[in-house]
C-alpha positions, 0 to 999 in steps of 0.5 A: 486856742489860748496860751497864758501864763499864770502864777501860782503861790503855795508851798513846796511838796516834794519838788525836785526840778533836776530829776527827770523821771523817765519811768525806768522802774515803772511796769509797762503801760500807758504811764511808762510809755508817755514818758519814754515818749519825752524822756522823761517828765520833772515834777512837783507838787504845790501846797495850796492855801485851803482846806478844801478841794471844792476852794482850791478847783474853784480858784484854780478855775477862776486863773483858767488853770484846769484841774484834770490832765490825761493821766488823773486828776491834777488836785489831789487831798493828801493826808499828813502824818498828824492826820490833817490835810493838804490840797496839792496840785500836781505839775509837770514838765516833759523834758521834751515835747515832740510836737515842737519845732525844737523838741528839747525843754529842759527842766523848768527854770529856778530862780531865788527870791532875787531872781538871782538863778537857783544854785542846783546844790541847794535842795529846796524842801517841803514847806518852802514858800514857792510862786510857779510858773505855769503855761496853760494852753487851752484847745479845741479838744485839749487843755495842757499845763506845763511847768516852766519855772519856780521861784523860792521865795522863802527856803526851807533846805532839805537835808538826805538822812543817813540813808540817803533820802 
C-alpha cells in the first residue's frame, strides 16, 4: 500500500469547496447511499492543459493519479458552448470517512496565492488558475483519491446572476 500527495495545475470548473452535497435531491441508489454514508462529499472539477484524453490519462498516470473511481470515470471530455472541448478530471472529497479512527474531514483547505487562508465570501469562478491538492492512496484491491485542498493561484470571482445562480 501507498500514500502520496500530488499536486495538480489546471483551471477551476465549477468548484465550490463549502458545499457539501449530500445527495438530498437524488433518487434512491448506489450514489445517494455512499453519500448519506459520509454526509455528504465536496466536489470539483479541474481543467487540464490538453486536448485529448488519451494525454491528460497518460499524464495523470505518470503522477500515479488514477483516472477510475468506483462510481465512473474520473476524466471526463466536456463540450463548451463554442462547441471545443475541455478534459476535466473530476475530485472529491467526503465530509467524513468512517473507516477512520476520526471520522470527520471537513471541506478540503483553500488557500490564495500567498498561502494566506481563502476568505469563503469570495467565490472562486470557472477559468481560475488553480493547484490541488490530492491524497492518492493505492491498495492491494483499491486505489482512492481524496481532495485535500486548493490553492487559487489567479482569480476569476464568480458572481450569482439575478436568479441566483
Amino acid at each position: 500500500m501507498s500514500n502520496k500527495n500530488v499536486y495538480l495545475k489546471g483551471q477551476s470548473r465549477y468548484i465550490r469547496p463549502y458545499f457539501c452535497d449530500t445527495g438530498e435531491n437524488l433518487p434512491d441508489g448506489d450514489l445517494k447511499a455512499k453519500l448519506q454514508k459520509t454526509n455528504g462529499q465536496y466536489n470539483t472539477m479541474i481543467v487540464l492543459p490538453f486536448d485529448n484524453r488519451d494525454d491528460a490519462e497518460e499524464h495523470l498516470n505518470e503522477l500515479g493519479i488514477p483516472t477510475d473511481g468506483m462510481m465512473g470515470n474520473l476524466l471526463k471530455r466536456l463540450k463548451k458552448d463554442d462547441g471545443s472541448v475541455e478534459i476535466v478530471y473530476k475530485i472529491t472529497r467526503p465530509h467524513m470517512e468512517p473507516n477512520f479512527e476520526d471520522p470527520l474531514m471537513g471541506p478540503p483547505k483553500v488557500v490564495d496565492a500567498d498561502n494566506n487562508e481563502w476568505d469563503p465570501e469570495v467565490l472562486i469562478g470557472n477559468g481560475s488558475d488553480i493547484t490541488v491538492k490530492l491524497n492518492v492512496w493505492i491498495g492491494n484491491k483499491a486505489k482512492k483519491v481524496r481532495w485535500d485542498g486548493i490553492r487559487v493561484d489567479s482569480l476569476v470571482e464568480y458572481t450569482p446572476t439575478d436568479e441566483g445562480f
